[in-house]
C-alpha positions as CSV (number, residue, x, y, z in Angstrom):
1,X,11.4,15.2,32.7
2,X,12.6,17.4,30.2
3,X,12.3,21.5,31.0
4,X,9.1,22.9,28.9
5,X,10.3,25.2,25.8
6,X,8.4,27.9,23.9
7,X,8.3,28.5,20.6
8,X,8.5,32.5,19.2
9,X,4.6,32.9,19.8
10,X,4.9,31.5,23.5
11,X,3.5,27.9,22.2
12,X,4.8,25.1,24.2
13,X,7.1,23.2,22.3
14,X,6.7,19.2,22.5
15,X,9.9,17.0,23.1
16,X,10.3,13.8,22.8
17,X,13.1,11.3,24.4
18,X,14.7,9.1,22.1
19,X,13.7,5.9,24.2
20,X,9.8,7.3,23.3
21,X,10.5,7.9,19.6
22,X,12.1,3.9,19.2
23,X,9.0,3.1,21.0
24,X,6.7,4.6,18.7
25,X,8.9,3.4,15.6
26,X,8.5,-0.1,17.2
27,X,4.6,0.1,17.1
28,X,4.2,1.6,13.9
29,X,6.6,-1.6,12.8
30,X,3.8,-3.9,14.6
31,X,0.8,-2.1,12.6
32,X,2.5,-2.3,9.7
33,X,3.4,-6.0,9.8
34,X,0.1,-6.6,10.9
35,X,-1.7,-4.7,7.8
36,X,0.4,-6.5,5.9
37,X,-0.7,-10.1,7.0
38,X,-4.1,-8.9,6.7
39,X,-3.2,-7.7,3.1
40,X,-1.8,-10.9,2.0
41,X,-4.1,-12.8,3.6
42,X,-6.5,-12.2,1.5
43,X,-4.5,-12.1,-1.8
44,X,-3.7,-15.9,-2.3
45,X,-4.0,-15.6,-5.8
46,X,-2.0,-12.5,-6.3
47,X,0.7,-14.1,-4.4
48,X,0.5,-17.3,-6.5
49,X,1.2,-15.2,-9.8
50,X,3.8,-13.2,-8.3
51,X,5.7,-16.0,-7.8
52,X,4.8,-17.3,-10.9
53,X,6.3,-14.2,-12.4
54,X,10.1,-14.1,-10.8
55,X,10.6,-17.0,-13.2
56,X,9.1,-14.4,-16.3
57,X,9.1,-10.9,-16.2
58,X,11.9,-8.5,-14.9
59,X,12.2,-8.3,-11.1
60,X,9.2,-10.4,-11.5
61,X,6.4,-7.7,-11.8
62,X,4.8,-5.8,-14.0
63,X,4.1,-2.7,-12.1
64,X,5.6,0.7,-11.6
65,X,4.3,1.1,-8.3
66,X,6.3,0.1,-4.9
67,X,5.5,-3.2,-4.4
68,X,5.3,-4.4,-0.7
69,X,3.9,-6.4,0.4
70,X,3.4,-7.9,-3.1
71,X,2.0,-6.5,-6.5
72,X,-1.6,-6.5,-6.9
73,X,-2.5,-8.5,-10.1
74,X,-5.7,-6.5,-11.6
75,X,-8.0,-8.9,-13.8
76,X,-10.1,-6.6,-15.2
77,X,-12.1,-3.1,-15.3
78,X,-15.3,-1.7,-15.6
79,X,-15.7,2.1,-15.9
80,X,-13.9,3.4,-12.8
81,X,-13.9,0.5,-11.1
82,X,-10.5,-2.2,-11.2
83,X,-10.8,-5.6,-10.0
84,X,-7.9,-8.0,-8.9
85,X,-7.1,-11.6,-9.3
86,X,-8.5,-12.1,-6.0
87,X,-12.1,-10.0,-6.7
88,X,-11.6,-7.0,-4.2
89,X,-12.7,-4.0,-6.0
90,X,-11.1,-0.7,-6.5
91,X,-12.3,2.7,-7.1
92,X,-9.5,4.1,-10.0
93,X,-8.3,7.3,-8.2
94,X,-5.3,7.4,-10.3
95,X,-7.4,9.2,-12.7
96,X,-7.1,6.1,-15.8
97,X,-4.5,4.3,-14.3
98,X,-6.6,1.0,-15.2
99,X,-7.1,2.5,-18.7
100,X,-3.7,2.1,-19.4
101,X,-3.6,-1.5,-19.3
102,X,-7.1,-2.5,-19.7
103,X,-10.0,-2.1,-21.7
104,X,-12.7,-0.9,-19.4
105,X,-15.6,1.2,-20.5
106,X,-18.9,2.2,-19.3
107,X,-21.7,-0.2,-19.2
108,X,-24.2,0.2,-22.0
């Protein structure tokens, strides 16, 4: 057990071993792999272009954002709303990031 420490104000001061901090870096590993699967599982058509693209574009994506597990292939847009290859739906919280690169406008 490691002796309890105080901070300036009296507040107890947490500490952690470094067996408990692998342990936690070991489970956020598992919840990450595990988002991931669930990510790509229901992609199957994003995944099918981005392999399509190693053989066309630079590093074989389009995108500026970090791609892991894979890029996200957007199809189309429809005022703030972006849709992917696969048809999940995204609310544009980039502020026009969709704008950029496709023609979306509000619905007369």
């Amino acid at each position: 057990m490691l002796p309890e420490r105080s901070d300036s104000n009296g507040s107890p001061i947490a500490q952690v071993h470094a067996s408990d901090q692998q342990g936690g870096r070991q489970r956020l590993e598992a919840v990450v792999a595990e988002q991931e699967r669930i990510f790509l599982d229901r992609q199957p058509r994003s995944r099918q272009l981005s392999e399509r693209a190693v053989h066309a574009l630079a590093a074989g994506d389009s995108s500026w954002q970090i791609t892991r597990p894979q890029t996200v292939w957007i199809s189309h847009g429809i005022g703030s709303k972006i849709y992917d290859v696969d048809g999940t739906e995204y609310v544009d919280m980039h502020g026009g990031y969709g704008r950029v690169w496709l023609p979306c406008h509000p619905r007369s």
